[in-house]
C-alpha positions, 0 to 999 in steps of 0.5 A, a space after each residue: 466473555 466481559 464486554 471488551 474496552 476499545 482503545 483507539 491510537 488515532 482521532 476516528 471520525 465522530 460519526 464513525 465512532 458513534 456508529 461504534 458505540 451504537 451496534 456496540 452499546 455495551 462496549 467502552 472505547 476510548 481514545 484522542 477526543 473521547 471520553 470514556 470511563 478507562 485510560 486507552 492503556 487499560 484496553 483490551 483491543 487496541 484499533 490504530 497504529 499503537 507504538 511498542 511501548 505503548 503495547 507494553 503498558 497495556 497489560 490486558 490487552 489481548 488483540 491489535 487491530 492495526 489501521 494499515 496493512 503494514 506491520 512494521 510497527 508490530 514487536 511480534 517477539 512482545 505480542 507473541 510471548 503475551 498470546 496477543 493476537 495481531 490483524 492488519 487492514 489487508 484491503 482496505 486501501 486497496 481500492 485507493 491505491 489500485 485506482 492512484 497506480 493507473 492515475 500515474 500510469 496514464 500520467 505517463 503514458 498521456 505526457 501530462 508532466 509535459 503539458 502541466 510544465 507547458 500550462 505552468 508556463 504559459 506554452 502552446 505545444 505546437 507540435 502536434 504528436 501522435 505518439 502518445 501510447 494507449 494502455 489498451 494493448 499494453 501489459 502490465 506486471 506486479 510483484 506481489 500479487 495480493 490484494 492491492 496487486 489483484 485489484 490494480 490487475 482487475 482495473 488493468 484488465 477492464 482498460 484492456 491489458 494484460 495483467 500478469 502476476 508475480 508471487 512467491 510460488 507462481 500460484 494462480 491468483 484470480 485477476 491474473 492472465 499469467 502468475 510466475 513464480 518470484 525465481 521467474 521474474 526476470 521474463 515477467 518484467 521482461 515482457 511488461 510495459 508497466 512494473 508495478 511493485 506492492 510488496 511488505 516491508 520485510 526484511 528479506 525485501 530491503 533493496 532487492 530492487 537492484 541493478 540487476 533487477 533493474 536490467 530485466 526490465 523491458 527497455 523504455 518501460 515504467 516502474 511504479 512503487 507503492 509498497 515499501 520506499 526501502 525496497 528499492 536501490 534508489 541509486 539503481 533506480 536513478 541510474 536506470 532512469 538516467 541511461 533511459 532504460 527505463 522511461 520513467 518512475 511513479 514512486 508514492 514511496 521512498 526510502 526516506 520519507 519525508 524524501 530530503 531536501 536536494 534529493 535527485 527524485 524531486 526535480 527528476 523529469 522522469 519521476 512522479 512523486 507522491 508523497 505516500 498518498 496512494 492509500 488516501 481516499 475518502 472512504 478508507 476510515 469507512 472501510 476500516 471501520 467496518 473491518 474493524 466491526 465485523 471483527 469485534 463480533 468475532 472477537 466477542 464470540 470467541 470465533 477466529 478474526 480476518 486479517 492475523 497476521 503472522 510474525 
């Protein structure tokens, strides 16, 4: 095979690209900031989140490497008639966004929304409560438990939960006391103090979190989002809230985003929100980098990749 040209969609840190350029001498990359001896929509690997016209232009490309686990982007009718291959960053946020669902999870159960309004306005609470719950003794349940359910059901684990695991068929997944199978949600979340969604932004998922959903959940308990906004029945969701079934909602994702002006959610006293920011970390282009490398050794020795994705 002829050395491969890289063609980057995304500004990848300079030390990241010169580490590139150094394990792959011979291979040309090219991308916002880089000079290179081809345009990007000559490449034959495309690294980034490449639009569907822009795959389009590129006439000898052969493989995707997509920077997000997501793959709503992706025209797989397109790619699939042209042999290309497509693979996601599966894991390489999990990490961040493991470690941003306990961060809302000890928000809530810690009251710090209270005590940063009470700072914000110069309050001492005097009351001193003791009802503060701990996480140690308390049961969390995810649905989706793939990579970025495994790893919040391992950090879950080591503060002393229990973890329980929701995908499609109940198999056993490592990092889970229990799995159900997705027709047996109901006494997952029936049980859980904390409900942590993860799941794809398919089709068959948009508003599957409805009223009914909603209805299972254990009274007084938390709903967390950091999978998809459309999901959720916001309505449903507000409702939930507003009846006090549920206590509270930790929603790094929203239907609509940037989330309107005067939508219920920002002044909700019972939601956190974080604008999509779960999967920020420091370390992620690092991760991905190197993803992306070890892949571009198989791709270059004609050995199957990590992370195909199927349309």
């Amino acid at each position: 095979m002829d050395a491969p040209k890289v063609g980057l969609t995304f500004r990848l840190p300079t030390a990241l690209v010169s580490q590139l350029r150094e394990q792959f001498p011979a291979i040309g990359f090219a991308g916002p900031g880089l000079e290179a001896p081809f345009r990007t929509s000559e490449a034959n690997v495309i690294l980034g989140w490449p639009k569907p016209d822009f795959v389009q232009a590129a006439t000898s490309l052969k493989w995707i490497q997509l920077f997000a686990a997501g793959t709503d982007i992706v025209d797989f009718q397109n790619t699939l008639q042209r042999g290309i291959v497509v693979t996601n960053a599966r894991g390489v946020g999990s990490p961040s966004i493991a470690e941003h669902v306990l961060a809302m999870m000890l928000h809530f159960n810690r009251r710090m929304g209270l005590l940063l309004r009470a700072q914000l306005e110069g309050c001492w609470i005097e009351k001193n409560s003791f009802d503060y719950p701990e996480l140690n003794g308390q049961s969390l349940a995810v649905v989706g438990a793939g990579s970025i359910g495994t790893e919040i059901a391992r950090r879950a684990r080591a503060l002393g939960m229990r973890a329980f695991g929701i995908n499609r068929d109940g198999r056993a997944v490592d990092g889970f006391e229990r799995t159900f199978a997705v027709k047996n949600t109901a006494e997952a979340i029936g049980k859980a103090d904390h409900v942590v969604v993860c799941v794809p932004g398919h089709e068959s998922n948009a508003r599957a979190f409805d009223a009914e959903w909603f209805s299972h959940m254990k009274s007084g308990a938390y709903f967390y989002n950091v999978g998809r906004g459309n999901a959720v029945d916001e309505t449903a969701l507000l409702s939930a809230l507003d009846s006090d079934h549920i206590a509270g909602a930790g929603l790094d994702v929203t239907d609509v985003e940037p989330l309107p002006a005067g939508h219920p959610f920002w002044k909700h006293p019972k939601v956190l929100l974080t604008q999509h920011k779960a999967m920020n970390s420091a370390r992620y282009w690092e991760r991905l980098t190197q993803l992306f490398a070890d892949n571009l050794v198989r791709f270059t020795q004609g050995r199957p990749l990590v992370n195909i994705v199927q349309a």
